[in-house]
PDB file with SEQRES, HELIX, SHEET and CRYST1 records, atoms N, CA, C and O in Angstrom:
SEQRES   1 A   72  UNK UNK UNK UNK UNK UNK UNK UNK UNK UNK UNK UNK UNK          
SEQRES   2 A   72  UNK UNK UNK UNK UNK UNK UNK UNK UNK UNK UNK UNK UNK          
SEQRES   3 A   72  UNK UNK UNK UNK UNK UNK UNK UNK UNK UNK UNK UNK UNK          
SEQRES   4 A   72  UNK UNK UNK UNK UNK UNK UNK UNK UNK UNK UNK UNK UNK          
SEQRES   5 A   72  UNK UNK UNK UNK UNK UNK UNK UNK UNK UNK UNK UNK UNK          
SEQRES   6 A   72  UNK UNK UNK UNK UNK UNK UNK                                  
HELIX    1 AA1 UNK A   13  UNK A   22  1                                  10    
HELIX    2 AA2 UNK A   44  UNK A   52  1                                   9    
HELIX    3 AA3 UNK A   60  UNK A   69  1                                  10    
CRYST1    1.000    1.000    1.000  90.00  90.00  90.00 P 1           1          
ATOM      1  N   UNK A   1      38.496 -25.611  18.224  1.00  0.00           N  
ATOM      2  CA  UNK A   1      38.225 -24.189  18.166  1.00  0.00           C  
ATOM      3  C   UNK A   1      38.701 -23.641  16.823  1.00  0.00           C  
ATOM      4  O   UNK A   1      39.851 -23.661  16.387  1.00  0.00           O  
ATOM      5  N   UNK A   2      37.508 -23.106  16.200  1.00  0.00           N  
ATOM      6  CA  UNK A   2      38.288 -22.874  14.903  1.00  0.00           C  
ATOM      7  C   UNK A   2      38.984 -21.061  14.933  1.00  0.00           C  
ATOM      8  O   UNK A   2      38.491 -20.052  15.438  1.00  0.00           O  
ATOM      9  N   UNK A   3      40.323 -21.254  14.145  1.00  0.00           N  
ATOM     10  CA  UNK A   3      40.927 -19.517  14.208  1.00  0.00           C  
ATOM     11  C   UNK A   3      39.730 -18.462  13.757  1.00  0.00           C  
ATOM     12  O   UNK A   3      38.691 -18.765  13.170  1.00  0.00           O  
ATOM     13  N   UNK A   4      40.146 -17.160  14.181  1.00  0.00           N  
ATOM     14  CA  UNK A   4      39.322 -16.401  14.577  1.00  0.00           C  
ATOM     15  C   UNK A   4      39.791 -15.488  12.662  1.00  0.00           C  
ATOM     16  O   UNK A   4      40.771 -14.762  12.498  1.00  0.00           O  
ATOM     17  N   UNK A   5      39.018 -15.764  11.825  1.00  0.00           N  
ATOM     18  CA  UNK A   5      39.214 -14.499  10.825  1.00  0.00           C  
ATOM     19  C   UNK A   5      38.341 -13.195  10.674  1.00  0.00           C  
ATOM     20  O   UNK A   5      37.135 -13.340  10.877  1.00  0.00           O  
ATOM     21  N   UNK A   6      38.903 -11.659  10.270  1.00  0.00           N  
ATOM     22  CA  UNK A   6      37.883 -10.936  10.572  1.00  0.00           C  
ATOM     23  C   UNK A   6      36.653 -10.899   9.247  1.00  0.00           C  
ATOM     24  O   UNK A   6      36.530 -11.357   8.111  1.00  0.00           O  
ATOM     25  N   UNK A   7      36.153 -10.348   9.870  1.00  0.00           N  
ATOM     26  CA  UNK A   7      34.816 -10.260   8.899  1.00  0.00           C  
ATOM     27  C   UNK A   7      35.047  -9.451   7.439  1.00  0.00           C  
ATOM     28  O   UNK A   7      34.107  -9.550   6.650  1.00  0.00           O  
ATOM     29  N   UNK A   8      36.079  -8.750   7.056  1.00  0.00           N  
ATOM     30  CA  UNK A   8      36.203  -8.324   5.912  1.00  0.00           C  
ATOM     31  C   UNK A   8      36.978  -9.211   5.119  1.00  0.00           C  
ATOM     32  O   UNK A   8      36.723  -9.363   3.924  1.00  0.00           O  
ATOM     33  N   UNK A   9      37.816  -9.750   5.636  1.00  0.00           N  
ATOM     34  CA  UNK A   9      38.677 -11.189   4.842  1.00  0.00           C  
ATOM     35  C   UNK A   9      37.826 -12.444   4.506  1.00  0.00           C  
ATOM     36  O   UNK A   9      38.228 -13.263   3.680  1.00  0.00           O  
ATOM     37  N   UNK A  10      36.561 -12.591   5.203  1.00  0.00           N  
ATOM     38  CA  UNK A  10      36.009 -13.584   4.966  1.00  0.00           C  
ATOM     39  C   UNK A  10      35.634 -13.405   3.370  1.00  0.00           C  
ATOM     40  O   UNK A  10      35.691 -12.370   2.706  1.00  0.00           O  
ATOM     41  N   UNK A  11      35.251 -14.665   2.973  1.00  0.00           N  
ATOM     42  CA  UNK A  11      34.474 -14.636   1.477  1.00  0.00           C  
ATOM     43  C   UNK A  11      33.303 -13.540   1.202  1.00  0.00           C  
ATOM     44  O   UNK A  11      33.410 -12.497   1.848  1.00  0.00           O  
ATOM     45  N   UNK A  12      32.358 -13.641   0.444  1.00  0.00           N  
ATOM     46  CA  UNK A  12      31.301 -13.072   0.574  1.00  0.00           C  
ATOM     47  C   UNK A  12      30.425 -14.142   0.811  1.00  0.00           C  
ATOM     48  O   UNK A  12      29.428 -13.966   1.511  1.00  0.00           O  
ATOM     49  N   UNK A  13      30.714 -15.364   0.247  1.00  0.00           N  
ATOM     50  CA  UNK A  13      29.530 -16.578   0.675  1.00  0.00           C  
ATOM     51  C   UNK A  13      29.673 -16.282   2.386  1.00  0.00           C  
ATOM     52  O   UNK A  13      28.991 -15.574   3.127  1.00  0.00           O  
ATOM     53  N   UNK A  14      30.520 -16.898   2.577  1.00  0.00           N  
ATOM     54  CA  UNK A  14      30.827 -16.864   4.395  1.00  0.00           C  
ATOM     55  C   UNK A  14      30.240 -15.156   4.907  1.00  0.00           C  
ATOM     56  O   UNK A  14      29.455 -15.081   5.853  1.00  0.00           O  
ATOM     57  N   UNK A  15      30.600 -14.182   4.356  1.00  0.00           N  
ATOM     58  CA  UNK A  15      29.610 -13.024   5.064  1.00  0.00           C  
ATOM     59  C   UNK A  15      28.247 -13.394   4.628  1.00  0.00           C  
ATOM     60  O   UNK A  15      27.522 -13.724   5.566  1.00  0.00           O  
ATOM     61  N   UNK A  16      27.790 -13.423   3.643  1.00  0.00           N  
ATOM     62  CA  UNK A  16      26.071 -13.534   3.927  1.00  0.00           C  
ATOM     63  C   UNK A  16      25.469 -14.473   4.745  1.00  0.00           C  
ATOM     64  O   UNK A  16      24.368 -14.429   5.293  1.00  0.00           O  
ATOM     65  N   UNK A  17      26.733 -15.735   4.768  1.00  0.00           N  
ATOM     66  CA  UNK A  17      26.033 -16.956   6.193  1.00  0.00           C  
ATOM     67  C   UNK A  17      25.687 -16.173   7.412  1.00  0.00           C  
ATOM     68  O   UNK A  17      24.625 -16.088   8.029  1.00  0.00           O  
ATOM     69  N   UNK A  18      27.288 -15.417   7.675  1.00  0.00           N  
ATOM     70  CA  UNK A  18      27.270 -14.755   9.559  1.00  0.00           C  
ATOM     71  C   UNK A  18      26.009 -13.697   9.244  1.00  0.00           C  
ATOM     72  O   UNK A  18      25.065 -13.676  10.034  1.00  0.00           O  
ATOM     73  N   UNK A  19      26.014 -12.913   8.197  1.00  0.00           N  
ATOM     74  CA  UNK A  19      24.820 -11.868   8.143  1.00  0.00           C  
ATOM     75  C   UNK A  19      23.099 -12.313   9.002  1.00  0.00           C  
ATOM     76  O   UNK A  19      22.326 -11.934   9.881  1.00  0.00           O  
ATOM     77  N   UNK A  20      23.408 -13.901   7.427  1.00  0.00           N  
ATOM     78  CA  UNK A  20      21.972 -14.240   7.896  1.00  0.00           C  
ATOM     79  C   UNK A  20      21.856 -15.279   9.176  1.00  0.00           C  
ATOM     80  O   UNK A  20      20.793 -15.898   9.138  1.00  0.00           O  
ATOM     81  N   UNK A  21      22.614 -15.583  10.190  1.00  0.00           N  
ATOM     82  CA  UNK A  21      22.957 -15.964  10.993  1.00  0.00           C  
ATOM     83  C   UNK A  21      22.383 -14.870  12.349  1.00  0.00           C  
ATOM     84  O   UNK A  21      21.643 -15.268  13.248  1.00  0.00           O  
ATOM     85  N   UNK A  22      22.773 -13.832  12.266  1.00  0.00           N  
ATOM     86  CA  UNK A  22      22.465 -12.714  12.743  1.00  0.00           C  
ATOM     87  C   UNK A  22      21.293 -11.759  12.944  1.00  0.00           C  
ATOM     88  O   UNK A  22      21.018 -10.905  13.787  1.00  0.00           O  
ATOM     89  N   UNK A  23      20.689 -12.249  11.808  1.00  0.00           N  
ATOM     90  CA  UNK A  23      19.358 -11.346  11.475  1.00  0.00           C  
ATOM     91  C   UNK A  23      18.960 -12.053  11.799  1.00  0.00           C  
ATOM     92  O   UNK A  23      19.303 -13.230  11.686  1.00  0.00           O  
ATOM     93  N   UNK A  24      17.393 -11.276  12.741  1.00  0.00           N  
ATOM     94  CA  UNK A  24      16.286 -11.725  13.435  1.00  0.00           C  
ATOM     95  C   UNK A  24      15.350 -11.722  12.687  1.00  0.00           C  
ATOM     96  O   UNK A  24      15.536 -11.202  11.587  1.00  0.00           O  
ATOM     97  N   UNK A  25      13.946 -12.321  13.013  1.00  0.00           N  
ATOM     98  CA  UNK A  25      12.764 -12.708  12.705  1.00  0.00           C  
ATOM     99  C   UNK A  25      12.058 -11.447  12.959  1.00  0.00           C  
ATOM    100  O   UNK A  25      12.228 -10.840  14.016  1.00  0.00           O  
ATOM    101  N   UNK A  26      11.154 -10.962  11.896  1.00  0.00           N  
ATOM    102  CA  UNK A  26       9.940  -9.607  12.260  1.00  0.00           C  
ATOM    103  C   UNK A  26       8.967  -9.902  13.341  1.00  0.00           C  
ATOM    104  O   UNK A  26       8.358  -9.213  14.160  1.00  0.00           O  
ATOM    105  N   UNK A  27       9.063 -11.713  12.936  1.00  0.00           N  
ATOM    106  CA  UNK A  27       7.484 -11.943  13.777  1.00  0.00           C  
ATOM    107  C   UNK A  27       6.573 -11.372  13.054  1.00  0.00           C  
ATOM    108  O   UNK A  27       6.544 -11.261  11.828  1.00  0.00           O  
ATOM    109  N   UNK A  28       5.508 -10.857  14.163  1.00  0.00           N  
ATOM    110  CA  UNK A  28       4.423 -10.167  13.847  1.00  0.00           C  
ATOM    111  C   UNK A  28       4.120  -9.472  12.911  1.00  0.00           C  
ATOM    112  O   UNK A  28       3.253  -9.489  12.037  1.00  0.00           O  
ATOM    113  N   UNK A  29       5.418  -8.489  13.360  1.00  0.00           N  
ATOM    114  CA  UNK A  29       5.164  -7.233  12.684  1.00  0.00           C  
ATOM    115  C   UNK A  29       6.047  -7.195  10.813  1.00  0.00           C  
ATOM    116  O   UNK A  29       7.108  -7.708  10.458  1.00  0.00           O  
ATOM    117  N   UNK A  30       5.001  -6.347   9.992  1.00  0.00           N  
ATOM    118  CA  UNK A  30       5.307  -6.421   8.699  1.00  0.00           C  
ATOM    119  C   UNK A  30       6.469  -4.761   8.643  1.00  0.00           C  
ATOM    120  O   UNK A  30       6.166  -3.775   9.314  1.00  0.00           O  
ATOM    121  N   UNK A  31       7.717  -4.794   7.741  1.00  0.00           N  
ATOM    122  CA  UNK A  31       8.256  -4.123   7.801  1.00  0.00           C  
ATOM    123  C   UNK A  31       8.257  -3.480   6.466  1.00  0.00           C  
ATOM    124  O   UNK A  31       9.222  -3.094   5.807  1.00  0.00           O  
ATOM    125  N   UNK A  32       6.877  -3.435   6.169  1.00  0.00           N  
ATOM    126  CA  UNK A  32       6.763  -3.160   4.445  1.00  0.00           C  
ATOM    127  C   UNK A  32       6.143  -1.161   4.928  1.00  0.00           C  
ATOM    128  O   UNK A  32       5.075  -0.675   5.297  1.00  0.00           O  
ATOM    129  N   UNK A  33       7.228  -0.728   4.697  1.00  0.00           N  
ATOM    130  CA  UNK A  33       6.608   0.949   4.966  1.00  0.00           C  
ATOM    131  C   UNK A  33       4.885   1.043   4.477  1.00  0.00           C  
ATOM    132  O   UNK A  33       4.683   0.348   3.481  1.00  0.00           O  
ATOM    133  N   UNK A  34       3.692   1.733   4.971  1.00  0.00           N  
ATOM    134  CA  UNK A  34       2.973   2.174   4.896  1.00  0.00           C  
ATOM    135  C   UNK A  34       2.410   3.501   4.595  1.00  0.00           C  
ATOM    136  O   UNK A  34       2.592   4.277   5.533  1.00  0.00           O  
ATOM    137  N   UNK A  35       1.740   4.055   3.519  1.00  0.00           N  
ATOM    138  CA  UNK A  35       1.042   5.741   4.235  1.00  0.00           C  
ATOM    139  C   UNK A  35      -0.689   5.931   4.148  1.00  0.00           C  
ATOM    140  O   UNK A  35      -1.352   5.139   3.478  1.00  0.00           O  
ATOM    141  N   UNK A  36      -1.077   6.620   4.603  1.00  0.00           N  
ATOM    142  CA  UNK A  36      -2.486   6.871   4.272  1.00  0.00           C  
ATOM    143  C   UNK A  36      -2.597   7.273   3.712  1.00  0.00           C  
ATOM    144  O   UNK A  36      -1.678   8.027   3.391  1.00  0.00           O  
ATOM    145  N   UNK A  37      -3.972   7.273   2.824  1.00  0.00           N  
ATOM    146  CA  UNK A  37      -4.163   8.013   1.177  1.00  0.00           C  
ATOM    147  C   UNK A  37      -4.545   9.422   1.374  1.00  0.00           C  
ATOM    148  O   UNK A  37      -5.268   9.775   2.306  1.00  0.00           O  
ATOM    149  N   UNK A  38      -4.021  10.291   0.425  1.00  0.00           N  
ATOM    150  CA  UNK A  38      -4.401  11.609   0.575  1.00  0.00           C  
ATOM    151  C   UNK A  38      -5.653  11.820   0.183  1.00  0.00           C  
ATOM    152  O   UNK A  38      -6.086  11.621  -0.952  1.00  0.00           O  
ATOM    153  N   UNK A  39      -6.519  12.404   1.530  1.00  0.00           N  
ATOM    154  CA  UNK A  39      -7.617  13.028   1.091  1.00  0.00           C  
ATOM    155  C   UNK A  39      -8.256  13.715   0.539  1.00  0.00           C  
ATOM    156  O   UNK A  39      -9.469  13.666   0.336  1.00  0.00           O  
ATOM    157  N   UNK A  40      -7.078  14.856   0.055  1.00  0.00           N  
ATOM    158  CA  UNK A  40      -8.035  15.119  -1.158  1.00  0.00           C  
ATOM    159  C   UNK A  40      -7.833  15.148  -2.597  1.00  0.00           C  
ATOM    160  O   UNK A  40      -8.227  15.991  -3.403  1.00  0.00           O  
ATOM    161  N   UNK A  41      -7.037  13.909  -2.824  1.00  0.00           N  
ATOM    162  CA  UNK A  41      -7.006  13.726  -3.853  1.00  0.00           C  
ATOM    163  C   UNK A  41      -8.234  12.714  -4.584  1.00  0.00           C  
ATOM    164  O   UNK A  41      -8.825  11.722  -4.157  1.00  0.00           O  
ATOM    165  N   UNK A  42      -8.299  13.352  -5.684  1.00  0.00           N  
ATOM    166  CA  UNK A  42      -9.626  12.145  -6.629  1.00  0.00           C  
ATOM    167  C   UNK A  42      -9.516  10.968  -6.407  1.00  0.00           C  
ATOM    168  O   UNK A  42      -8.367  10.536  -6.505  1.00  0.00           O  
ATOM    169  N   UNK A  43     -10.436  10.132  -6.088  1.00  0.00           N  
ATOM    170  CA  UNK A  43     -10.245   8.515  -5.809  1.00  0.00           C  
ATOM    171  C   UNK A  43     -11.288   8.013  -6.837  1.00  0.00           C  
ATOM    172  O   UNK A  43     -12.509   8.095  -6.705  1.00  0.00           O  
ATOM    173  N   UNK A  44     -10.669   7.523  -7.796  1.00  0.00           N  
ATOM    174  CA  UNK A  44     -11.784   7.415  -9.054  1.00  0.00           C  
ATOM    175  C   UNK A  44     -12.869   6.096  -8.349  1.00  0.00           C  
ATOM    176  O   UNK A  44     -14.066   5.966  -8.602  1.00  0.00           O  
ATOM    177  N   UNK A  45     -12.052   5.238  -7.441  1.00  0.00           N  
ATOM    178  CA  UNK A  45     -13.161   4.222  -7.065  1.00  0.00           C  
ATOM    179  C   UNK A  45     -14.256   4.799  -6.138  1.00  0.00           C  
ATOM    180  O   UNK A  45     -15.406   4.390  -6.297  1.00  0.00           O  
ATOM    181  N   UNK A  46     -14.056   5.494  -5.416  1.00  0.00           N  
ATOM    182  CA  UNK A  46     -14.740   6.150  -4.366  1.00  0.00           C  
ATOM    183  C   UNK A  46     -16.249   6.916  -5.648  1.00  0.00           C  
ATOM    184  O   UNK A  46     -17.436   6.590  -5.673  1.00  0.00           O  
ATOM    185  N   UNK A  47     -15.672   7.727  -6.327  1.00  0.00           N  
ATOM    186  CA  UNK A  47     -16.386   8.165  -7.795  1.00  0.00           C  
ATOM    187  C   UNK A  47     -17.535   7.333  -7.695  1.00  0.00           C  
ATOM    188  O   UNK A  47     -18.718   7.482  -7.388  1.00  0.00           O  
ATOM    189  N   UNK A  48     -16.634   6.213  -8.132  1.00  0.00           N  
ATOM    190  CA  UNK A  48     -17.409   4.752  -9.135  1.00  0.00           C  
ATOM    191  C   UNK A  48     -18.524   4.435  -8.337  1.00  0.00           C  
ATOM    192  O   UNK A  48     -19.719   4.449  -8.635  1.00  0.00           O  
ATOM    193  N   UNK A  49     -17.916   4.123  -7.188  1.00  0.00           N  
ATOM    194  CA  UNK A  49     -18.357   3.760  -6.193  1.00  0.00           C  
ATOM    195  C   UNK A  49     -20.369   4.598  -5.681  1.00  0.00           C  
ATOM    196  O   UNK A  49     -21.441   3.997  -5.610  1.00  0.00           O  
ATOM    197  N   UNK A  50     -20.134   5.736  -5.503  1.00  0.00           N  
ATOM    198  CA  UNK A  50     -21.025   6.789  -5.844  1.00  0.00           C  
ATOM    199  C   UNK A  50     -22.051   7.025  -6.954  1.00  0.00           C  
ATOM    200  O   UNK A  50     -23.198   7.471  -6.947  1.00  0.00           O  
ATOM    201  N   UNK A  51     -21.449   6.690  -7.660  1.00  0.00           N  
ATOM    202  CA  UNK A  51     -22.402   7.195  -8.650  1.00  0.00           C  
ATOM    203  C   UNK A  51     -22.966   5.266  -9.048  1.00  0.00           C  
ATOM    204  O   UNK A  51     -23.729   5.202 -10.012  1.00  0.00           O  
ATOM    205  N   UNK A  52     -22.725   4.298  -8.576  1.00  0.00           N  
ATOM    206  CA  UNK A  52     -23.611   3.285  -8.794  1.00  0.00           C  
ATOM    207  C   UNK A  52     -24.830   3.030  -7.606  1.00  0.00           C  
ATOM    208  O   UNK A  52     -25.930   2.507  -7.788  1.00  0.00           O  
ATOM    209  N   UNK A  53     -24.427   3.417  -6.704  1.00  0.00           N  
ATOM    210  CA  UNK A  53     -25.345   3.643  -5.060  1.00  0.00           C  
ATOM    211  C   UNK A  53     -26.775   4.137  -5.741  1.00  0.00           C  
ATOM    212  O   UNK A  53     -26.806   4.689  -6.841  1.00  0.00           O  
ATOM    213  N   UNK A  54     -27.941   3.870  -4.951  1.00  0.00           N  
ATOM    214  CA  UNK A  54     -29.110   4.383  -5.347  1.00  0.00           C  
ATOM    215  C   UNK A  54     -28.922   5.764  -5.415  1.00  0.00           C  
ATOM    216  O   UNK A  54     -28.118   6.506  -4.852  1.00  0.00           O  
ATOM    217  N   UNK A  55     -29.806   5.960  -6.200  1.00  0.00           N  
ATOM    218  CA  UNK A  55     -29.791   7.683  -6.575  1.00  0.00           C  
ATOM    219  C   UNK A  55     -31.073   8.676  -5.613  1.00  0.00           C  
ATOM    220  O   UNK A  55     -31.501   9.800  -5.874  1.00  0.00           O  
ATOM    221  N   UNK A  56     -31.483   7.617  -4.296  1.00  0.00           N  
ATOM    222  CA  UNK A  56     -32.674   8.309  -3.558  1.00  0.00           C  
ATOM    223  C   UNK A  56     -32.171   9.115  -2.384  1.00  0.00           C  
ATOM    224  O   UNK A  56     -32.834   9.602  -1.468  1.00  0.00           O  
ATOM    225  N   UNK A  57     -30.163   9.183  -2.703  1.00  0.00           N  
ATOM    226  CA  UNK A  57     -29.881  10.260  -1.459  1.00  0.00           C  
ATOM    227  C   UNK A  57     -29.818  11.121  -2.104  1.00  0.00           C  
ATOM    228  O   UNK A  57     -29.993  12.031  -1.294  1.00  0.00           O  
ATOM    229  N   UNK A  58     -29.596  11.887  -3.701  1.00  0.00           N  
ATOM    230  CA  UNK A  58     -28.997  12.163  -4.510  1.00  0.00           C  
ATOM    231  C   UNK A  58     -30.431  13.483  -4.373  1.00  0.00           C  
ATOM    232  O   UNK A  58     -31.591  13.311  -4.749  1.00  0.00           O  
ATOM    233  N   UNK A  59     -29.773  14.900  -3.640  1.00  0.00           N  
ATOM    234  CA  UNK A  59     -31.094  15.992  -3.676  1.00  0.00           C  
ATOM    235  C   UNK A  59     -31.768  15.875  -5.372  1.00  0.00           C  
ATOM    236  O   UNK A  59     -31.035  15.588  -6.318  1.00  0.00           O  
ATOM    237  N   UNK A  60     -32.761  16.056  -5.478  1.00  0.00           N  
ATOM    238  CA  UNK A  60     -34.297  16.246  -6.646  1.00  0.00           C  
ATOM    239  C   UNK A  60     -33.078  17.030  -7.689  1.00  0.00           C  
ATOM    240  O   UNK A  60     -32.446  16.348  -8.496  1.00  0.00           O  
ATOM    241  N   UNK A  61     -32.867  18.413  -7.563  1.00  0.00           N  
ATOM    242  CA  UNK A  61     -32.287  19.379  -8.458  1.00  0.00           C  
ATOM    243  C   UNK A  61     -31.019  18.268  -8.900  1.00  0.00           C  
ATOM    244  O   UNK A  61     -30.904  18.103 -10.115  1.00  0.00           O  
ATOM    245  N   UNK A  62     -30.548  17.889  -8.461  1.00  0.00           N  
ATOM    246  CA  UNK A  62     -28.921  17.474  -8.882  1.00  0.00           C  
ATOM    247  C   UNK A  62     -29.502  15.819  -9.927  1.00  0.00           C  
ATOM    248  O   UNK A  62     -29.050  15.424 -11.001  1.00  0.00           O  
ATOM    249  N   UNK A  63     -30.226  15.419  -9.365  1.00  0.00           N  
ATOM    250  CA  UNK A  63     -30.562  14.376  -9.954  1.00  0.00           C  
ATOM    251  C   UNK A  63     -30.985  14.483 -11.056  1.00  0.00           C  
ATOM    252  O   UNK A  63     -30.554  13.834 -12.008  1.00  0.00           O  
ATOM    253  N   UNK A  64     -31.934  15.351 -11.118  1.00  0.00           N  
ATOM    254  CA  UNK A  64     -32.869  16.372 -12.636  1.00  0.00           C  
ATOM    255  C   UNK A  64     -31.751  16.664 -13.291  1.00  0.00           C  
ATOM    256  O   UNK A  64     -31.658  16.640 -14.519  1.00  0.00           O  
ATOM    257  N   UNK A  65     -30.714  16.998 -12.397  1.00  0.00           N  
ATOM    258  CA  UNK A  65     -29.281  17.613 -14.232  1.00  0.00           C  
ATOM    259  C   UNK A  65     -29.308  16.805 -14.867  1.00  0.00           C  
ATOM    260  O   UNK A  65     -29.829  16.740 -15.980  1.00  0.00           O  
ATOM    261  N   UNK A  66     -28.447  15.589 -13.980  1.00  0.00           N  
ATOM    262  CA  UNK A  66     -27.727  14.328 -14.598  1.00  0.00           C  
ATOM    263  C   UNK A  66     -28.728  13.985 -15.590  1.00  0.00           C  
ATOM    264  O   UNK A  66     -28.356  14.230 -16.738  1.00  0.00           O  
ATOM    265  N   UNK A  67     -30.112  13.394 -15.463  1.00  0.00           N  
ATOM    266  CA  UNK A  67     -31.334  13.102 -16.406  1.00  0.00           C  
ATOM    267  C   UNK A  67     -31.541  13.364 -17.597  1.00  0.00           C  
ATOM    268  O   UNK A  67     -31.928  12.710 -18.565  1.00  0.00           O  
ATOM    269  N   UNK A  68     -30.927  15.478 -17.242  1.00  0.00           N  
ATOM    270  CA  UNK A  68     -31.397  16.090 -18.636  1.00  0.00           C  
ATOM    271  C   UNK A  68     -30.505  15.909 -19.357  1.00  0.00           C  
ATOM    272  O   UNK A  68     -30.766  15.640 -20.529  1.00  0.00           O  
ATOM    273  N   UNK A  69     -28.788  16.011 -18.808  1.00  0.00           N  
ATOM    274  CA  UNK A  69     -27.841  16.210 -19.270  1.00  0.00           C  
ATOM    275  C   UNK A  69     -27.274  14.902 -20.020  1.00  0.00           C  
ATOM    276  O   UNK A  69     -26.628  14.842 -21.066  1.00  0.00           O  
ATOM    277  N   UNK A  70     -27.756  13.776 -19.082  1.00  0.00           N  
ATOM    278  CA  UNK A  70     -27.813  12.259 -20.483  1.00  0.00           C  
ATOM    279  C   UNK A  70     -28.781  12.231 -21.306  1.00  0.00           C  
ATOM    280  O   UNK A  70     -28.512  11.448 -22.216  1.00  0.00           O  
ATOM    281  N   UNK A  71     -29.966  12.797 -21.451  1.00  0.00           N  
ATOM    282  CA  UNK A  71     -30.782  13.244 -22.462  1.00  0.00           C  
ATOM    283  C   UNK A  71     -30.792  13.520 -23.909  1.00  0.00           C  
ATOM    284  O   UNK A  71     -31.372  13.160 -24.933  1.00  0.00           O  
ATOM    285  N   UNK A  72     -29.676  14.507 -23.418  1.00  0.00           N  
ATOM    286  CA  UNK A  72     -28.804  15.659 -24.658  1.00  0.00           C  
ATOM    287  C   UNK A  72     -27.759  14.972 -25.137  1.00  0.00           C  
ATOM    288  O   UNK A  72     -27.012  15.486 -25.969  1.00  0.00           O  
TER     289      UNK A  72                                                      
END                                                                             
């Protein structure tokens, strides 16, 4: 039976053993914090994204700017 020392006298090697001795497994689950993206902020890919898509949802008038306006 080995003597009983407390946990602040131990080394620090010997505390990070009992630490990691102690600590459990996530498993499954990831413990990496998450958030959802704010909506209304600019999403330049979403942009990108848009403006390479066919241009046949794109109403007649709005389409006619862009046309004239790379034109000029």
């Amino acid at each position: 039976m080995e003597k009983f020392i407390p946990y602040e006298k131990l080394s620090k090697k010997k505390q990070r053993e009992r630490n990691k001795e102690k600590r459990g497994s996530w498993g499954a689950l990831n413990p990496v914090t998450r958030k959802s993206e704010n909506p209304k902020a600019y999403n330049r890919k979403k942009a990108r994204q848009w403006s390479c898509e066919d241009r046949h949802d794109v109403p007649f008038l709005l389409l006619n700017y862009f046309i004239c306006a790379s034109a000029h």
